[in-house]
C-alpha positions in Angstrom: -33.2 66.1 176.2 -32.8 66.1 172.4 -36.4 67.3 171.8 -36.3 70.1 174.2 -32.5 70.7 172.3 -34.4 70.5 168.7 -37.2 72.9 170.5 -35.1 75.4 171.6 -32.6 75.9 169.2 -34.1 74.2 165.8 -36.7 76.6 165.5 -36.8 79.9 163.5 -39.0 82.9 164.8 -41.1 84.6 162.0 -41.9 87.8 161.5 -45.2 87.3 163.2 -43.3 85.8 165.9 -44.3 82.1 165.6 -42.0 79.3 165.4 -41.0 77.5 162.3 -38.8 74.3 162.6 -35.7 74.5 160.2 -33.9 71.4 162.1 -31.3 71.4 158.9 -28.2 72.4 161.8 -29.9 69.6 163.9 -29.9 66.8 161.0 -26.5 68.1 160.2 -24.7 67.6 163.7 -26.7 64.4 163.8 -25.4 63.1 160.9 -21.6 64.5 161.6 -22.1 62.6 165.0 -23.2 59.8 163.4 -20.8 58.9 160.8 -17.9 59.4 163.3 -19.1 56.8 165.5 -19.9 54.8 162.7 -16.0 55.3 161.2 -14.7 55.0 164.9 -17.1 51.3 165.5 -16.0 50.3 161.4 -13.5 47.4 161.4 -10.1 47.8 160.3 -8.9 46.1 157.3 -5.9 44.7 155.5 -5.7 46.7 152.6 -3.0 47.3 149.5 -1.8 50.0 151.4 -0.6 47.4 153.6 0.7 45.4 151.3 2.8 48.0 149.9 4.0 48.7 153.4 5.3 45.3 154.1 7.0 45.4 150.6 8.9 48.5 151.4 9.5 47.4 154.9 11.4 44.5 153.3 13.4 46.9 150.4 14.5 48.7 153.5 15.8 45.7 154.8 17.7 45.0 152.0 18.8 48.0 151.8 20.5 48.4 155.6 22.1 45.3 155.0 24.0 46.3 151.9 25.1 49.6 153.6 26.3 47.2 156.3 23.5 48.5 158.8 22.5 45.6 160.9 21.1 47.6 163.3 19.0 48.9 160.1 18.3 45.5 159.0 17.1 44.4 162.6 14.3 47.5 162.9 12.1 45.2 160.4 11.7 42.5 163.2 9.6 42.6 166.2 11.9 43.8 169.1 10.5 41.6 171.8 11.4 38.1 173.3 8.3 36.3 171.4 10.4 37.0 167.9 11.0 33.1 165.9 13.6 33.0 164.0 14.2 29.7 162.7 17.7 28.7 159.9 20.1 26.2 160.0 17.9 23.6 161.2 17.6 25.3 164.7 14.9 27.8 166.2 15.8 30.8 168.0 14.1 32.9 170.3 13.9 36.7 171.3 14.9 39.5 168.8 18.3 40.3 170.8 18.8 36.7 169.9 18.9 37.3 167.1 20.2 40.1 166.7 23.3 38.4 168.0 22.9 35.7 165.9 23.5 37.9 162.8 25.9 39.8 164.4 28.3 36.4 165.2 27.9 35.2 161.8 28.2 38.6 159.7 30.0 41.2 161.7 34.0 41.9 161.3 36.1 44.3 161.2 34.6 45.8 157.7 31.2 44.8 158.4 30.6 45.4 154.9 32.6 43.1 153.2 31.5 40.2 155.6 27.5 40.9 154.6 27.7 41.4 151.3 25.2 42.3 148.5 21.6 40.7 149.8 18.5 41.0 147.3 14.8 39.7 148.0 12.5 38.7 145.4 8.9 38.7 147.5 6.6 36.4 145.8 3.6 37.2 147.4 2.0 38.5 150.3 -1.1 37.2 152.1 -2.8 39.1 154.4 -4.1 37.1 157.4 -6.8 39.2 159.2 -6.3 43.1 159.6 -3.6 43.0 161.8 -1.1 39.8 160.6 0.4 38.4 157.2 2.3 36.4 155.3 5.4 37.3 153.3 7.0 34.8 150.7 10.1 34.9 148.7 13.7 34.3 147.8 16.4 35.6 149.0 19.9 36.0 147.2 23.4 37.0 149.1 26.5 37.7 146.6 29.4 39.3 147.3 30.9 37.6 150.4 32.4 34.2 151.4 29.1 33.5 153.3 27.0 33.7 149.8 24.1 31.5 149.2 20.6 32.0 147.7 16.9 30.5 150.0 13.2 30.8 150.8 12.0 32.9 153.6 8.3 32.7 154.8 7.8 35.8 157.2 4.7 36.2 159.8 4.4 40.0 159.9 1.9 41.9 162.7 0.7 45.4 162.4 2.2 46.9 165.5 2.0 50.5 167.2 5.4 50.7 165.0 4.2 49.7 161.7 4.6 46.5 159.9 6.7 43.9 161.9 8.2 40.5 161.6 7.8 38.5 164.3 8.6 34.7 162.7 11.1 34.2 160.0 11.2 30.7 158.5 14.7 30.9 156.2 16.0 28.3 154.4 19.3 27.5 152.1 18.6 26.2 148.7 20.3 22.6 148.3 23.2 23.1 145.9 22.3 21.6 142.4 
């Protein structure tokens, strides 16, 4: 089918009347074909654009919570039952159980006031695959009677929504 494609409409009539092959629009829709199924087959990869995403994705975090935006602060996690959250010694389960979780322990009338000022310090990132990595830092909360200062280790997945966390490992530093 392609030859009879290249015969009919890659050749040129002369002014004699013969045919001359000038198969340069042929080559060139080959090649355009080509190279998009070549970029449509090419793996994905974890690149600093990603890293930079998950970095912002957890300033904006930070950011909702000191407005007193916990509905802000939440949109980082995965919101889907599979979501581990684990502080306090205990693991829970489920973003809305979380969700909750933060909500009991932070919310009052001036929501504010109760959440304070909270400040990450992301150590590093470490991509694991394309699609999942690892986030590692301190965190810092001031300005509230529920201060403190911890690690975090965060699994993150590339979802249809962007970078997500879907396990949060948070810890309290031991008083010194």
């Amino acid at each position: 089918m392609a030859a009879s494609w290249i015969a009919t409409y890659g050749r040129e009539r002369t002014g004699d009347g013969s045919a001359s092959c000038d198969a340069s629009p042929v080559r060139a829709l080959i090649l355009a074909v080509s190279l998009i199924a070549v970029s449509a087959c090419a793996p994905r990869r974890f690149a600093p654009d990603d890293r930079d995403a998950i970095a912002a994705l957890l300033a904006a975090q930070a950011e909702a919570w000191n407005h007193g935006d916990l509905e802000g602060f939440m949109a980082a996690y995965a919101h889907d039952d599979a979501l581990v959250f684990t502080a306090g010694g205990e693991i829970h389960r489920g973003w809305q159980t979380t969700h909750d979780r933060y909500l009991a322990r932070y919310r009052a009338a001036d929501a504010r006031s109760q959440m304070g000022t909270l400040a990450f310090e992301v150590i590093e990132i470490r991509e694991l695959g394309a699609d999942g990595a690892i986030a590692l830092g301190t965190w810092t909360l001031t300005d509230t009677p529920k201060a403190g200062t911890g690690v975090f280790t965060l699994a993150l997945a590339r979802t249809v929504d962007g970078w997500r966390i879907v396990h949060d490992h948070t810890s309290v530093r031991a008083a010194k």
